[in-house]
TIDREN-382859 format. One record per residue (C-alpha): residue in three letters; y, z, x; residue number from 0. Coordinates in nm, 2 decimals, padded with zeros to 4 digits, always signed. Example, Ala and Ser with C-alpha at 12.3 -4.5 7.8 and 13.67 -1.06 7.14 Angstrom:
% TIDREN-382859
> type Y Z X seq
> Ala -00.45 +00.78 +01.23 0;
> Ser -00.11 +00.71 +01.37 1;
This chain:
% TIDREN-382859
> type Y Z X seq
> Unk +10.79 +08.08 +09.91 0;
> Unk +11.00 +07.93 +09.61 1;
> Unk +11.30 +08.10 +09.56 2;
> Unk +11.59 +08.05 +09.27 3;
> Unk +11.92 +07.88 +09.30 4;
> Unk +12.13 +08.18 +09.30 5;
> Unk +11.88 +08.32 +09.62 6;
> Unk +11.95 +07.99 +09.76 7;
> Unk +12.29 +07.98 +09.72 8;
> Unk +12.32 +08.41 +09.87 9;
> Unk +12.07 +08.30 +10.18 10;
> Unk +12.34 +07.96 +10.23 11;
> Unk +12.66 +08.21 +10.19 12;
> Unk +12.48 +08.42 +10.53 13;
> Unk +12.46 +08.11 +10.73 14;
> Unk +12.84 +08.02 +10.70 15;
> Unk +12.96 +08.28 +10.91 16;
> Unk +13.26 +08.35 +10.68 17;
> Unk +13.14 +08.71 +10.53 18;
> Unk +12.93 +09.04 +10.67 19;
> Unk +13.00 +09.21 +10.33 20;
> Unk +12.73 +09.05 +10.06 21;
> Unk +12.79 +09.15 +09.69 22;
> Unk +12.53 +09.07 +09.42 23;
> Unk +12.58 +09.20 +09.06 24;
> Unk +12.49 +09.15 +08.70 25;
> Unk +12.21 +09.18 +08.50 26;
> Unk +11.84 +09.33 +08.58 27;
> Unk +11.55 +09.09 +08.63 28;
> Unk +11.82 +08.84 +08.80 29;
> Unk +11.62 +08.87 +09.18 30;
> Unk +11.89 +09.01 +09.33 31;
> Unk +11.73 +09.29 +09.52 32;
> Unk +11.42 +09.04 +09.62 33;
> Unk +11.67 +08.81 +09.74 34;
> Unk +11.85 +09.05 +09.97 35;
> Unk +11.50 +09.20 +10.11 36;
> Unk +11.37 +08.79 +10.14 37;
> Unk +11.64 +08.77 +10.37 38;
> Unk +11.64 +09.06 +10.58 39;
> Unk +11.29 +09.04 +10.64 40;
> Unk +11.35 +08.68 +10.78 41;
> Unk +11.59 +08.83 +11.00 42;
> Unk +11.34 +09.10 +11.13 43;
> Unk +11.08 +08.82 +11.16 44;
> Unk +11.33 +08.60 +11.40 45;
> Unk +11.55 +08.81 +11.59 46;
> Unk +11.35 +09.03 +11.84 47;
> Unk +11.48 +09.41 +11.82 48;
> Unk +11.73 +09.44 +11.50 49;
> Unk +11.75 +09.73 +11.31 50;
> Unk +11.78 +09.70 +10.95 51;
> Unk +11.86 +10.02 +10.68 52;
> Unk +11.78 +10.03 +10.32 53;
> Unk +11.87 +10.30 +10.13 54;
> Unk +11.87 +10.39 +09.77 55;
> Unk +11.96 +10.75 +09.58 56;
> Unk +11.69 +10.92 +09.62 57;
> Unk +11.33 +10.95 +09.84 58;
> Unk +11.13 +10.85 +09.53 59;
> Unk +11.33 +10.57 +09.45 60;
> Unk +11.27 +10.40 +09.81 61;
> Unk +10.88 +10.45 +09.71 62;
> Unk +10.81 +10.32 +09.39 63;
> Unk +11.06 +10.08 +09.39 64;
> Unk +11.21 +09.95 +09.73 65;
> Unk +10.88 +09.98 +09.91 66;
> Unk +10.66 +09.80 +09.67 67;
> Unk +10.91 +09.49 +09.60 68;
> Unk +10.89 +09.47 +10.03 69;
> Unk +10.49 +09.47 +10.00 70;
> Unk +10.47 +09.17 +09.75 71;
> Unk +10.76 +09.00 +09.98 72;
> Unk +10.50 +09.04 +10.26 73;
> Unk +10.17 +09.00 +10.04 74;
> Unk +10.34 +08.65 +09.93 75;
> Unk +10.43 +08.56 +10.26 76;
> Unk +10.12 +08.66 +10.42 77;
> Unk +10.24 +08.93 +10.65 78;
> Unk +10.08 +09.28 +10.73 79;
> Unk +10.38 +09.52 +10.83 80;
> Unk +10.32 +09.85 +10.92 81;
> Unk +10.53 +10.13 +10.76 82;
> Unk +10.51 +10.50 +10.99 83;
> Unk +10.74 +10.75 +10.88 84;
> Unk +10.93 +10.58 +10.59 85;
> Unk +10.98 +10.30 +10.92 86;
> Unk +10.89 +09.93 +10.89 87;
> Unk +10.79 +09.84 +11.23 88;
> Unk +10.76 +09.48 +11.31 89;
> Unk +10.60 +09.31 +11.60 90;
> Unk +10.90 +09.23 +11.83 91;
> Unk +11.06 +09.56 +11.78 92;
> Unk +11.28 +09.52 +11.45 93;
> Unk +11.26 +09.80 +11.18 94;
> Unk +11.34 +09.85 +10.87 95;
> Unk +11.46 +10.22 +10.86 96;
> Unk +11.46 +10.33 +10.48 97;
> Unk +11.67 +10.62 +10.39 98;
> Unk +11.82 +10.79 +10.02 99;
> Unk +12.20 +10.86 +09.94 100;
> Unk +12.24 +11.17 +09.75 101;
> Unk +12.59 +11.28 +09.76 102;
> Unk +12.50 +11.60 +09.60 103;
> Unk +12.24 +11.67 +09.86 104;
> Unk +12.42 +11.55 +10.16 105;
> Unk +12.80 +11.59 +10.08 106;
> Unk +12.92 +11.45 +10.45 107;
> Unk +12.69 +11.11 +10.39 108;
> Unk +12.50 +11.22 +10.71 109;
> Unk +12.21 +11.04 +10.62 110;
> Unk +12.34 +10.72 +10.69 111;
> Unk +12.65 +10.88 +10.93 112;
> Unk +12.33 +10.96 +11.17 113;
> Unk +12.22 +10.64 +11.22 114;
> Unk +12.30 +10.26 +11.39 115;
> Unk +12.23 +09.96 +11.24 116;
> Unk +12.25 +09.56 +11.24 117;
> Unk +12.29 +09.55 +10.88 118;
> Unk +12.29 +09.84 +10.59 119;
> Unk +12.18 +09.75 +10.22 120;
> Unk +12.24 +09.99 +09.94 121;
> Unk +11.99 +09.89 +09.63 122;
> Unk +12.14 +09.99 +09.31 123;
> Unk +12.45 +10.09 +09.49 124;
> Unk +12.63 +10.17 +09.13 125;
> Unk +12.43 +10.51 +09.14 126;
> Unk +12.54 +10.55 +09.51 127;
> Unk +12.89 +10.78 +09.57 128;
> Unk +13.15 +10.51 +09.75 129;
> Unk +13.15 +10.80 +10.05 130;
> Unk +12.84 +10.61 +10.16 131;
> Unk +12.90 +10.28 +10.16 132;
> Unk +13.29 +10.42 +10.37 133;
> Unk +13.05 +10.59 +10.63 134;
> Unk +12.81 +10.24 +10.61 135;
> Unk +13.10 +10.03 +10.76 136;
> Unk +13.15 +10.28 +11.10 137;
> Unk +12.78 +10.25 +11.17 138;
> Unk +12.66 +09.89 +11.14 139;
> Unk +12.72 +09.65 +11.45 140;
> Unk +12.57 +09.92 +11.70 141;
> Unk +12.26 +09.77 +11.72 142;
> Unk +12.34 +09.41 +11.74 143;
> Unk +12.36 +09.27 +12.04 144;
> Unk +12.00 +09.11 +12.11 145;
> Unk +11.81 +08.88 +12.37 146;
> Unk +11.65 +08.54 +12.24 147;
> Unk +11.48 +08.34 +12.52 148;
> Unk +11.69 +08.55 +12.80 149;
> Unk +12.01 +08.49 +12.65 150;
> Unk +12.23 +08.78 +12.52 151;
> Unk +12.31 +08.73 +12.18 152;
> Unk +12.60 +08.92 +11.93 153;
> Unk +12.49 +08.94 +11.56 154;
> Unk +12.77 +08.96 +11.31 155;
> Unk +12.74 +09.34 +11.11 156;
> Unk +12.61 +09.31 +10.80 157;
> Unk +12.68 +09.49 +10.45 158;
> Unk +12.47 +09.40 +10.12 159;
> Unk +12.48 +09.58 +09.78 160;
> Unk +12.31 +09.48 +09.46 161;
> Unk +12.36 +09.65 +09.13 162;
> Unk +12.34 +09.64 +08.77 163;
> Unk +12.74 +09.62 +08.55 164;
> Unk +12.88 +09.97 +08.53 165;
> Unk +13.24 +10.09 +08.47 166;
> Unk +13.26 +10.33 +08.80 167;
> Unk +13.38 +10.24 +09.13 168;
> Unk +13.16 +09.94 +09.17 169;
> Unk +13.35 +09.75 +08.91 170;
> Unk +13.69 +09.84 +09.05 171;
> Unk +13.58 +09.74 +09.42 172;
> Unk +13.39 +09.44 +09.34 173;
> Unk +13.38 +09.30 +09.02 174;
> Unk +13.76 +09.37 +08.92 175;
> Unk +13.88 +09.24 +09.21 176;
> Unk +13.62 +08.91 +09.19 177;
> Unk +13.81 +08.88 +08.84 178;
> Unk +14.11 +08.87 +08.95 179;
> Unk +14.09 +08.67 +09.29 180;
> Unk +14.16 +08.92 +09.50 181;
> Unk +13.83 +09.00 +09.71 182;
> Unk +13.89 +09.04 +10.08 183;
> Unk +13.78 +08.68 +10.20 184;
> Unk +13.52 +08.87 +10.41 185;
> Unk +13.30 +08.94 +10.10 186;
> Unk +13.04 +08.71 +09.92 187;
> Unk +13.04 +08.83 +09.56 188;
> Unk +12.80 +08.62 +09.33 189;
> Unk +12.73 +08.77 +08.98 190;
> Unk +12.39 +08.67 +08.79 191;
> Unk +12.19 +08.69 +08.51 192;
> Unk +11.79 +08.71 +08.36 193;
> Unk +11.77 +08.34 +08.30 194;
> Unk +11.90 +08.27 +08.64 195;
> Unk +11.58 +08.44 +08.75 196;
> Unk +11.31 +08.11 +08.67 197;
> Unk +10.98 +08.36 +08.77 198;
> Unk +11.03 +08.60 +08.48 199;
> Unk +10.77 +08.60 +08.23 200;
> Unk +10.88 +08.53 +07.81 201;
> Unk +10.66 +08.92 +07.75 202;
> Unk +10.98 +09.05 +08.04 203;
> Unk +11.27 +08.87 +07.79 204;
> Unk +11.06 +08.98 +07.50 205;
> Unk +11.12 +09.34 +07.61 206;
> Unk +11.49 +09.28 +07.72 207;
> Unk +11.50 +09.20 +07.32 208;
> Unk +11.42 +09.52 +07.23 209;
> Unk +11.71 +09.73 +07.38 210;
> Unk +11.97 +09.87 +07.18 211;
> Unk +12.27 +09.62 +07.17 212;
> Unk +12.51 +09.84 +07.40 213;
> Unk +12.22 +09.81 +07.65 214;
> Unk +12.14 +09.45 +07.58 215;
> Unk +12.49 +09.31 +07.66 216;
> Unk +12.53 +09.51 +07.97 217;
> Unk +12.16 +09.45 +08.10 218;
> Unk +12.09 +09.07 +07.97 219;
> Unk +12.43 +08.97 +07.93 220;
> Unk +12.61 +09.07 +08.19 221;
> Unk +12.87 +09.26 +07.99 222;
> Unk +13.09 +09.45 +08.22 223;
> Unk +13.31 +09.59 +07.95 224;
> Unk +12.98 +09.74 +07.76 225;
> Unk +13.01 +10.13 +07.63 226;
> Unk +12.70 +10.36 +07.63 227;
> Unk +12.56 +10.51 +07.30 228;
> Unk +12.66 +10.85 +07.38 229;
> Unk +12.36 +10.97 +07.13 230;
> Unk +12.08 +10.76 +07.25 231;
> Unk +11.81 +11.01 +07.39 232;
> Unk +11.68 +10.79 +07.67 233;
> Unk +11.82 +10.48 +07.83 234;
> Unk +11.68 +10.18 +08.02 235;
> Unk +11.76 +10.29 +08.31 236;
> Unk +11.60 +10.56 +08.35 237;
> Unk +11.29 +10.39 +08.24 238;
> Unk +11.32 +10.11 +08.47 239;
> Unk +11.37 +10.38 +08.76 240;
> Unk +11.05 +10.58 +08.68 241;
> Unk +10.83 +10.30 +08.62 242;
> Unk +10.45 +10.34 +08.72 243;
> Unk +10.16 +10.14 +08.73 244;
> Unk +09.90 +10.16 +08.39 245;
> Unk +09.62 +10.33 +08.48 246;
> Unk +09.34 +10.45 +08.22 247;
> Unk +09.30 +10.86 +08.36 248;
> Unk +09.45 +11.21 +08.30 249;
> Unk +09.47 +11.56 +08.29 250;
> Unk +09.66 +11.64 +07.97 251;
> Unk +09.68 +11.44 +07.64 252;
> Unk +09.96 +11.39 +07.41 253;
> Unk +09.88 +11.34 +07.05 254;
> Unk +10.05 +11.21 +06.75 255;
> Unk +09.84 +11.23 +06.45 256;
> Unk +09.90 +10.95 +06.22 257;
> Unk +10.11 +11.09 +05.89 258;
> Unk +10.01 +10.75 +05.63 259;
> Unk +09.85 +10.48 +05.65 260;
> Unk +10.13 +10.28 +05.80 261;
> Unk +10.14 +10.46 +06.11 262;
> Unk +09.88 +10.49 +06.41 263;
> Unk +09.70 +10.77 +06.59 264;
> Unk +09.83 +10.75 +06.93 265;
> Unk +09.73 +10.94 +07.26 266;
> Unk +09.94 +10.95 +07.59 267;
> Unk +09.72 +10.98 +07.88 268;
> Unk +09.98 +11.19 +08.15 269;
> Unk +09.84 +11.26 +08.53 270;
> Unk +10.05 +11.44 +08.77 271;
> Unk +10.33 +11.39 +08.52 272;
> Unk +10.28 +11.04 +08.51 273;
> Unk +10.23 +10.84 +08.19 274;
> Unk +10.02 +10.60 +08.30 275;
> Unk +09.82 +10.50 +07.97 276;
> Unk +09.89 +10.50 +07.58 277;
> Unk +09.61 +10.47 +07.31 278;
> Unk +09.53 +10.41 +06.97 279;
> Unk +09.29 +10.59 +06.83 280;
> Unk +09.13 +10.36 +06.56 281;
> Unk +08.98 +10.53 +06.30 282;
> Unk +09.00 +10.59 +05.92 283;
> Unk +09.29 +10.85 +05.95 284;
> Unk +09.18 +11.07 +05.65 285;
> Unk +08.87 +11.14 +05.80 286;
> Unk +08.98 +11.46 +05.95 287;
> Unk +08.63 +11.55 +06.16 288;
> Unk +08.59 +11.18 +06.25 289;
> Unk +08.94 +11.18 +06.43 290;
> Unk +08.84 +11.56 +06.61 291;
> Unk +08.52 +11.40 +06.71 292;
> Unk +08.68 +11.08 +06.89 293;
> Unk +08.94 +11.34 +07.04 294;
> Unk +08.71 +11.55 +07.19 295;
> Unk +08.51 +11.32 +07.32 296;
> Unk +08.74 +11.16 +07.47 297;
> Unk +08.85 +11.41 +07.63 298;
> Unk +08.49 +11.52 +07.77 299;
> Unk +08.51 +11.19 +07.91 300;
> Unk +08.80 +11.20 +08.10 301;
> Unk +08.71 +11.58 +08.20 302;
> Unk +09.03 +11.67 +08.01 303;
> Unk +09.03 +12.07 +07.90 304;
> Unk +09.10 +12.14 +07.55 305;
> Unk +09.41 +12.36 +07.69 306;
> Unk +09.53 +12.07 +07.84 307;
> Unk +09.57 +11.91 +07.52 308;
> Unk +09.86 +11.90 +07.24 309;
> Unk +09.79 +11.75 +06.93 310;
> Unk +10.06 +11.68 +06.64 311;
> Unk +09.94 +11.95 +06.37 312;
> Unk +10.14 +11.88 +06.07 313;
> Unk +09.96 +11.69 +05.74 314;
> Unk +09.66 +11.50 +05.86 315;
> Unk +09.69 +11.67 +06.19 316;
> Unk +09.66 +12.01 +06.09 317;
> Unk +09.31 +11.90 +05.95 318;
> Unk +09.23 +11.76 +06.26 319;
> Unk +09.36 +12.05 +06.46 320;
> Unk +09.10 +12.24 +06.19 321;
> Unk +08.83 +12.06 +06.27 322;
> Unk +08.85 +12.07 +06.65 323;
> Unk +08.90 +12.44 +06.63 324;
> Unk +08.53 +12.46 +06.44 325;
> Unk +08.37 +12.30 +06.71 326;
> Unk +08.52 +12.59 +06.99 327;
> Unk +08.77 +12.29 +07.09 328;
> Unk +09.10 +12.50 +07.07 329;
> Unk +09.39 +12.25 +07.19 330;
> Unk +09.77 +12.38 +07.18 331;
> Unk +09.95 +12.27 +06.85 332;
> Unk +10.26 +12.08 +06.81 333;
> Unk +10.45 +12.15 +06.51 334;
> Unk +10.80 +11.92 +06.50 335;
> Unk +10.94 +12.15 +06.22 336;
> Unk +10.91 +12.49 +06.39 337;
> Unk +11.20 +12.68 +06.51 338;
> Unk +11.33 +12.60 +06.87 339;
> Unk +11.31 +12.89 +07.16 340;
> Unk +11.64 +12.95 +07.26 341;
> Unk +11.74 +12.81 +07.59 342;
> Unk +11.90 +13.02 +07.89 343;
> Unk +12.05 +12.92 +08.21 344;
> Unk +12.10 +13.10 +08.54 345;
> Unk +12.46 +13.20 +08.67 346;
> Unk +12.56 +13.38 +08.95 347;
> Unk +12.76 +13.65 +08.90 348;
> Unk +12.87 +13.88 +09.24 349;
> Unk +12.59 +13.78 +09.45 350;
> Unk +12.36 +13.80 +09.16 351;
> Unk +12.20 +13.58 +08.92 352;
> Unk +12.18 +13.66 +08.54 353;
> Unk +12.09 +13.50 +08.23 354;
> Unk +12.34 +13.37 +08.03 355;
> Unk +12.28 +13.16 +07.68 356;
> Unk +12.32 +12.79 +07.73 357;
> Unk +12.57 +12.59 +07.54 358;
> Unk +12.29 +12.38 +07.46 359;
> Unk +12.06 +12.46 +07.16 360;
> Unk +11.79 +12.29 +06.98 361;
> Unk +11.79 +12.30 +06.60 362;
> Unk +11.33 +12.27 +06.59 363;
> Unk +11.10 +12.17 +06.82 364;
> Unk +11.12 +11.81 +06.79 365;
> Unk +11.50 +11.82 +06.92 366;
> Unk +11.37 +12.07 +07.21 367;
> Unk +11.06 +11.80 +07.26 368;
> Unk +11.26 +11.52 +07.29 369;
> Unk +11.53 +11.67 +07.49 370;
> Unk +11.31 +11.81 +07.73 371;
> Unk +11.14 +11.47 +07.80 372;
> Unk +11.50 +11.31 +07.81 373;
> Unk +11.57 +11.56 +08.10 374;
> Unk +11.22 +11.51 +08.28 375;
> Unk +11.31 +11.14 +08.27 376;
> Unk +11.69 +11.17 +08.41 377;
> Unk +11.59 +11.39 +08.65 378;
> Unk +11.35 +11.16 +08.80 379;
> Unk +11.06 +11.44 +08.75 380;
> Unk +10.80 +11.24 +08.54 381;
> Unk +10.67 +10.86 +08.56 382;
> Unk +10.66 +10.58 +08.29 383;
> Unk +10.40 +10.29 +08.22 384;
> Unk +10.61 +09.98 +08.09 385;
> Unk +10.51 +09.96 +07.78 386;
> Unk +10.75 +09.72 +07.52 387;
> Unk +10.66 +09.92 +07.24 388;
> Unk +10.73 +10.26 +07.44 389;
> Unk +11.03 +10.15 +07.54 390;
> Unk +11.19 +10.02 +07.21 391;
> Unk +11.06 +10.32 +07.09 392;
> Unk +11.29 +10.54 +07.31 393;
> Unk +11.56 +10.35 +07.35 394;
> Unk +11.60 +10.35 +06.98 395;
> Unk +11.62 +10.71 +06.92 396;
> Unk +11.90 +10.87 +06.86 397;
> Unk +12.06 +11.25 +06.84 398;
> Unk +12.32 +11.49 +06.64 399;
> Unk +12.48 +11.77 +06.66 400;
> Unk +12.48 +11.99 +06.36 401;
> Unk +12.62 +12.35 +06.35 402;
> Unk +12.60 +12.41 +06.72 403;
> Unk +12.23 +12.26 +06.74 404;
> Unk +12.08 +11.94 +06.87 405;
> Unk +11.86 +11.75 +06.65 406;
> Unk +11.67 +11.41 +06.68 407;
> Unk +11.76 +11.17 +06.36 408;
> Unk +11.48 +11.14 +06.12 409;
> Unk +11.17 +10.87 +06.16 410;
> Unk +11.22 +10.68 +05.86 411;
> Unk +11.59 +10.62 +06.03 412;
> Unk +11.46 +10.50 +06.36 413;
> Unk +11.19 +10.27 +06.12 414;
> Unk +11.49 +10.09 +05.99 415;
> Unk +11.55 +09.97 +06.33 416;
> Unk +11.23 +09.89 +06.48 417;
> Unk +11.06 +09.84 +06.13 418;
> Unk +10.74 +10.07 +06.22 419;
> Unk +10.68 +10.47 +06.30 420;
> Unk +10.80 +10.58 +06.67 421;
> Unk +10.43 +10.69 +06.68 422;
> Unk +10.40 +10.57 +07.09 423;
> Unk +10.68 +10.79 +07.15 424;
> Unk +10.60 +11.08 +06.97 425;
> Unk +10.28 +11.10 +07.15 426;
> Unk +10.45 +11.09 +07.50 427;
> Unk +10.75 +11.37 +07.39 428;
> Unk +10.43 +11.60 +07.29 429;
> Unk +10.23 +11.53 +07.59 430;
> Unk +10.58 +11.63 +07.84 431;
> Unk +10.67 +11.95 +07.59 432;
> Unk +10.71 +12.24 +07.74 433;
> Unk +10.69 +12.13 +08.08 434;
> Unk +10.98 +12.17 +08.26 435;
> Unk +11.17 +11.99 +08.56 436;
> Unk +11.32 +12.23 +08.86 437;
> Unk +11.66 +12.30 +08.75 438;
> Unk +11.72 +12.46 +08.43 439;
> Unk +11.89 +12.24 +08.14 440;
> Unk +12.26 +12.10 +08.19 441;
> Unk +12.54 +12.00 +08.02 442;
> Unk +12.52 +11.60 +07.93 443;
């Protein structure tokens, strides 16, 4: 298996004997998470019995994004591994034991407090409270004393993190200190970037292009000293966590009507609140029944209900939302413009809960639209396709605040920047309105 020079140089650092605290940082795409799991699969694969834990913040994190970067790992090196119970059992009795790290759900770290390991690695430990990785430290080198060939053999304990440049404690521990020369010499720190990564495609650096520039110095760049758009809607990182595979099915359909000629009829295909398909209807857009047609036919074909179906209804599509209401077709409307429902939030109050107006507001139902699929996405409750234009398309957007209200800036604003109509992800706000994630809005 080929493998880059920064992997090579990581997987030669482990062999000196010098550290059992392995840093990698910098920007996404660089292989640092495959280059930590290349290696401790080669340890499971040598040394009989280890016990290896990989944790990331959340349950769904391990699955769609720890778990499948381990499969191609195997799938390229040939190996069928077995995992029972979120466990990777290997054939001489080493595991891979994958946990989250949710400080809000486990406030004494006793996830990882409740186990013993050889080695711990935290993947994407910047979204990991420091608590964790304290409690790490007291529970590896329990389960490393091994036999090879009937001798008794001591493993050094082992610490990896990988993560992406953010100004928490991450930075302060590791990347400050690295600046300065002052790392313990126990810890490997090794900082790295997209074209350090030879195995990424030009359509991956392509897309990198398209972020906002705030997101493209800390992301491509490596820029630790980077400062988040406080009024973009959605950020690449929450894309990147949510990401899903493209597949062509669905039970509800988002649709944004094209408004000219310019812009394009486009459809979001959403399955078990995963957007997992985007297309463009191609048809002359003033032909009102021609449009309805296509629509509901497509939608017989994917055995899609007309009430699981919101279509854009303002200019063309208010004909088209005509015409598919003359053939019996009645699909829920989306009207951008229309007044916003006011949003409430539960308090307790004496051992009771009550309804109390949230500070947040929405100013139509475009704002409400976006913000709502904003939250979905943060939260972790809905799942994206990569698409480039998708993403540029979010990314992009930006919000106000205007007499108490929240309100998404104007299309032929976000145009300027991405010089055509935000018509992917106007499709993909409709298709998510009004369905909500568990907890009620929150202050941002």
């Amino acid at each position: 298996m080929k493998i880059s020079q920064k992997q090579s140089d990581f997987i030669a650092a482990t062999k000196t004997g010098k550290y059992n605290e392995f840093v990698l940082a910098g920007g996404t795409g660089s292989a640092k998470t495959f280059g930590i799991l290349h290696y401790l699969d080669t340890m499971c694969e040598l040394l009989p019995g280890v016990r290896i834990g990989i944790f990331r913040l959340s349950h769904k994190n391990i699955k769609t994004n720890v778990v499948p970067s381990l499969r191609k790992l195997w799938k390229m090196k040939d190996k069928n591994i077995r995992i029972v119970d979120m466990v990777a059992k290997y054939e001489n009795g080493s595991e891979i034991v994958f946990g989250w790290a949710d400080i809000t759900k486990d406030p004494d770290a006793d996830n990882v407090k409740g186990g013993e390991y050889t080695a711990i690695y935290f993947n994407e430990a910047n979204q990991i409270d420091k608590k964790y990785i304290d409690t790490a430290r007291t529970r590896i080198g329990r389960w490393n004393d091994i036999v090879i060939d009937g001798k008794e053999v001591h493993i050094k304990p082992m610490l990896f993190l990988d993560f992406n440049p953010t100004d928490n404690w991450v930075k302060a521990n590791y990347y400050d200190k690295y600046q300065a020369g002052t790392l313990p010499e126990n810890v490997y720190f090794q900082l790295s970037l997209p074209k350090d990564n030879p195995f990424l495609s030009e359509e991956y650096f392509k897309m990198l292009e398209t972020l906002p520039e705030a997101e493209y110095k800390r992301y491509v760049l490596g820029d630790w000293s980077y400062s988040d758009n406080p009024s973009q809607i959605v950020y690449y990182e929450w894309l990147k966590e949510a990401q899903c595979d493209q597949k062509r099915s669905a039970d509800l359909l988002g649709i944004d009507i094209a408004y000219t000629g310019a812009d394009k009829t486009m459809i979001s295909f959403v399955e078990e609140n995963r957007l997992q398909h985007l297309e463009h209807l191609n048809v002359d857009i003033t032909n009102t029944t021609l449009q309805a047609m296509r629509i509901k036919q497509l939608a017989n074909d994917l055995g899609v209900l007309p009430d699981k179906i919101k279509l854009d209804a303002i200019g063309i599509g208010a004909g088209v939302y005509d015409a598919l209401r003359v053939q019996d077709f009645n699909v829920h409307k989306f009207i951008a413009s229309e007044k916003a429902d006011e949003v409430y939030q539960d308090i307790r109050v004496d051992n009771r809960v009550e309804k109390m107006k949230s500070v947040i507001q929405f100013g139509n139902k475009r704002a409400e639209a976006y913000w709502n699929f904003r939250e979905l996405l943060r939260s972790g409750s809905i799942e994206v396709l990569y698409d480039k234009e998708l993403w540029e398309e979010l990314t992009n957007t930006e919000y106000y605040e205007q007499n108490g209200k929240i309100y998404i800036e104007e299309k032929k604003s976000i145009k300027k920047k991405i010089h055509r109509s935000p018509d992917k992800a106007d499709s993909a706000v409709i298709a998510f309105a009004n369905i909500k994630k568990k907890k009620t809005y929150g202050i941002v």
